[in-house]
N, C-alpha and C positions, 0 to 999 in steps of 0.2 A: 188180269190176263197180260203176259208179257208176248209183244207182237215184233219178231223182227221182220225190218222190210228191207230188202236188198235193195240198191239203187232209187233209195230215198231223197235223193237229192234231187234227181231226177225228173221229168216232165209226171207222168202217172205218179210216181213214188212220192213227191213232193205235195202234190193234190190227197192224195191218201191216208200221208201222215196227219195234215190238216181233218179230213173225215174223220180219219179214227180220233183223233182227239175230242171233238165235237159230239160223233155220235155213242162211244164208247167212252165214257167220263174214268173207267177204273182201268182202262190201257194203260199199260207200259212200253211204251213206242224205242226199240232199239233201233236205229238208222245205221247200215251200213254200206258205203258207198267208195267210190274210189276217186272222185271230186273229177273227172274228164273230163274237156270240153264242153260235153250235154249237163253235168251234173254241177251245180254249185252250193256252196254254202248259201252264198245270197238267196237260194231258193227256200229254204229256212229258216232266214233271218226273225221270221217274226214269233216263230216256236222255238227258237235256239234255247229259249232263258226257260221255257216249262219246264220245270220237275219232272213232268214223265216221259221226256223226251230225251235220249243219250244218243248219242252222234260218233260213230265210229271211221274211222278214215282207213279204210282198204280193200284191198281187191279181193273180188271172191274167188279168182283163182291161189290167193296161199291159206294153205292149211290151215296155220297155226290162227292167221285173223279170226277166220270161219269159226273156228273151233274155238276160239274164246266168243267171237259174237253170238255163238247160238248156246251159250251153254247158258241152263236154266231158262229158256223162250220155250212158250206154252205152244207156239203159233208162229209158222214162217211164209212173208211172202213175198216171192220171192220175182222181184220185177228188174234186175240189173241184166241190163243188154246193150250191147253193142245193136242197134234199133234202126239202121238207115240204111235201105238198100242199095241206094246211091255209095253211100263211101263203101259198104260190102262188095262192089263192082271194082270199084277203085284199085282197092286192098283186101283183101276177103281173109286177112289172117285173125286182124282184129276180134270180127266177127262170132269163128273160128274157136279163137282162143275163151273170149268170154261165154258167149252163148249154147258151148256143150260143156268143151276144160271146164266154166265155170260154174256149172250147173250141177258137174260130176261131182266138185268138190262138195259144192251145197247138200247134194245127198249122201255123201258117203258120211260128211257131219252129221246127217239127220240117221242114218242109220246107226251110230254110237246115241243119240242121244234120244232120239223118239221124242219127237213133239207130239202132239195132239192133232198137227197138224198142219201139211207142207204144200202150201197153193202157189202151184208154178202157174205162169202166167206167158201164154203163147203168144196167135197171133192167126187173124184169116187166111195169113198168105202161105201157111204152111200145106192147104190144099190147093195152092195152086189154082190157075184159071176156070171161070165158067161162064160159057157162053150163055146158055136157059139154065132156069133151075136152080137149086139152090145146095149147100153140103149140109149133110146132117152130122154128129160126130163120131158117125161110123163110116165115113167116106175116107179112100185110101188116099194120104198124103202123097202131095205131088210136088214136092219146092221146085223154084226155076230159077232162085238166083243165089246166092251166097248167104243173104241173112236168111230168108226161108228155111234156106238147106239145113242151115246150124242151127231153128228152131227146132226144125222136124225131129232133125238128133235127138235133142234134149227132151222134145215131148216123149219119142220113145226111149230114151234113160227114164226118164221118172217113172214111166210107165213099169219101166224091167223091175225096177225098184220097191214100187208097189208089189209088183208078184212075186218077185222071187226074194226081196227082203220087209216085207210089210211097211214098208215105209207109207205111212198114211197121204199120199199123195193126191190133189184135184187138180186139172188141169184148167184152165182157163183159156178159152178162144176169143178175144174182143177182134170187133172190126175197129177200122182207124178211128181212135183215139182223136179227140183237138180241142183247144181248149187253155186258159191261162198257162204261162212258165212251159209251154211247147218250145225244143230248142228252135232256131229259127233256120233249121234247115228243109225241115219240112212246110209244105205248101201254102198252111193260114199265115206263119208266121212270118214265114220270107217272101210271099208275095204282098202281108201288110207293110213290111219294109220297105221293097223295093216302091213300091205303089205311092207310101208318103214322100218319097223323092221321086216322083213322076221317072223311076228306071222302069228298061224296059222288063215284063213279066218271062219268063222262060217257059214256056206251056210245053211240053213233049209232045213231041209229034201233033195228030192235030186237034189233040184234049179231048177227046171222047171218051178216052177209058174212064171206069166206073167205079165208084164205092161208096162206102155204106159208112155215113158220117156218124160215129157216137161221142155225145160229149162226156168229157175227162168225170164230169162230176155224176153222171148215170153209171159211169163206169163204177166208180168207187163205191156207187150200191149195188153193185151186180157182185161186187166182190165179198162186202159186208154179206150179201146174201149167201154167197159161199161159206163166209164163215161158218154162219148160222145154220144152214140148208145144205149144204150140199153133201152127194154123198161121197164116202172116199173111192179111189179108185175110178172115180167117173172123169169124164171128157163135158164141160158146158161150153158150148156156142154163146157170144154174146155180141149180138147185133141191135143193130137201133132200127130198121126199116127207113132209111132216107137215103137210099140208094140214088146217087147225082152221078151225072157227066160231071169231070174234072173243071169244064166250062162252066157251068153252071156256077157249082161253087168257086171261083175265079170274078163271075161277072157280078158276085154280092157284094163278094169283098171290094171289086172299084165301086159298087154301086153303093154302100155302107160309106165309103170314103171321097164320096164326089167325084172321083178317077175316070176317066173315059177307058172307054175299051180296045183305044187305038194302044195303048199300052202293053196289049196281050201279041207278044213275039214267037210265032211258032220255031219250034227247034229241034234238031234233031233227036228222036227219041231215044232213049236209055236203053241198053240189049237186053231182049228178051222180056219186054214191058208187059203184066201181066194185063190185059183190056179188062176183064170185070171177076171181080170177088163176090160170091154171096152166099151165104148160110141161112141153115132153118135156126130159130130160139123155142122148140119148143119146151125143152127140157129145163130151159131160166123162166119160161110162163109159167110150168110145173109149180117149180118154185115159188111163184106167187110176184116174180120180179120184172116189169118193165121198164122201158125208159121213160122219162119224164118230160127233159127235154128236146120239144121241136129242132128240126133242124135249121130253118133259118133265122128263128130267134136266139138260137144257141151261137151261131155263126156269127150272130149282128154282135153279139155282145162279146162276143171272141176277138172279133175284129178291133173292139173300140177300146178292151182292155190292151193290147199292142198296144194302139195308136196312143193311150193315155202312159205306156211303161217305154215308149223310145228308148229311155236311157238305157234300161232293160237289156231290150235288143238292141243296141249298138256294143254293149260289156260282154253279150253272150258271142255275137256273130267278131267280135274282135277275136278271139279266141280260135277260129276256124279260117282265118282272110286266104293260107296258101291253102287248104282242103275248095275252097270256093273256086277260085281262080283256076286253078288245074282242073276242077271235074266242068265251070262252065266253058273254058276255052274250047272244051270240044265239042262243047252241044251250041253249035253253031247256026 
């Protein structure tokens, strides 16, 4: 089976290539990636030298890359995004550009060349807030910020694609992702930071908002199960059930790292901050697939791989120092 993963270098994508190699012994792992601030080589350092592992360096918005990376690939999946709402607020062209631009490209290749099969890879935020209750994947999308927006796009591209050019398309809904090689802009990983240097924590607003923690590594079999199970043209939800207050998970991570909680800095919250995400999974149970990993033993262990890769996180957030500075100067 030859597997290409878009944005393999990546937080998901780097974890995946590792899965499929381990659980899929006769993959053929294509990696193609554009190496961005989220995305490093350092993240496949230790699979660079496998045989079945080829590494491509470019962006899925040009043509000509796409179109030599997918040629002859059994199997496309497809996880390159522009992925932080935060810098989407920022700049939203980014966003924008990769997250439909590049996703147009990805299909218009997959329509010359017909894989077996082309697993776009979403995101819960694409429907937007809920207060009770939960979405199933027939609930009408609602984005409320920039990266939403430009997921919503592209799940309904692939979708146009599947129907009007059979492009064998599955989409994939994960709730938030965490979990090793997370860049550190997001919340495990920049509060493990800030936290080892007793800096203060950044909480929005006043951390109650809600979500549904899944780790990186239940992900990669919820995906794997796609391969195997899923069917084309469908929509999967994939949630974990450990739905926390933002607090909550905040008060493990100082409590993981002996950190007190006077650390925790309330701040002005982000526009338009969605308060709670939550979906049904009945359709990945169908499937035969749950999550494996608890939430705060997944979290403990999350926390302590940071805290053992410092160097890690200080090469990655080096990368980002004027993106950081400008979006905290004004969450005050």
């Amino acid at each position: 089976m030859n597997i290409l993963v878009t944005g393999g270098a990546g937080f998901i994508g780097c974890n995946f290539v590792r899965y499929l190699l381990e659980h899929i012994p006769d993959a053929r792992v294509r990696v193609l990636d554009k190496f961005t601030y989220a995305g490093s080589r350092e993240n496949l350092a230790d699979v660079d030298a496998d045989p079945r592992v080829t590494i491509v360096e470019g962006d899925i918005c040009d043509v000509d890359v796409v179109q030599e990376a997918m040629a002859g690939v059994n199997v496309v999946v497809h996880l390159a995004a522009e992925s932080h709402v935060d810098r989407s607020i920022l700049g939203p062209q980014p966003a924008m550009q990769t997250n439909f631009q590049g996703t147009f490209v990805l299909l218009e290749a997959a329509r010359q060349t017909q894989p077996d099969l082309f697993l776009h890879v979403s995101t819960d935020e694409v429907y937007g807030p809920v207060k009770t209750g939960q979405f199933d994947e027939a609930a009408r999308l609602n984005p409320r910020n920039p990266y939403s927006a430009s997921k919503a796009g592209a799940d309904h591209l692939a979708q146009a694609y599947y129907v009007t050019y059979d492009v064998p398309v599955i989409i994939s809904r994960p709730c938030n992702n965490y979990g090793p090689y997370q860049y550190p802009e997001k919340l495990v990983p920049l509060f493990v930071y800030k936290a080892l240097r007793d800096e203060p924590l950044p909480v929005y607003g006043d951390g109650r908002q809600r979500r549904d923690w899944l780790h990186v590594t239940d992900y990669c079999r919820a995906m794997h199960t796609l391969l195997e199970k899923g069917q084309v043209g469908e929509v999967y939800n994939i949630l974990a059930g450990s739905e926390r207050e933002n607090l909550e998970t905040i008060r493990v991570i100082l409590d993981e790292l002996g950190k007190p909680a006077s650390l925790i800095k309330h701040v002005t919250d982000r526009p338009g901050h969605d308060v709670r995400y939550a979906m049904s999974g009945q359709k990945m149970a169908e499937l035969g697939w749950q999550p494996q990993i608890q939430w705060e033993e997944g979290l403990r262990r999350t926390v302590r791989w940071f805290a053992d890769h410092q160097d890690w996180l200080e090469r990655s957030l080096a990368r980002s120092r004027e993106y950081f500075e400008t979006w905290y100067k004004e969450r005050r």
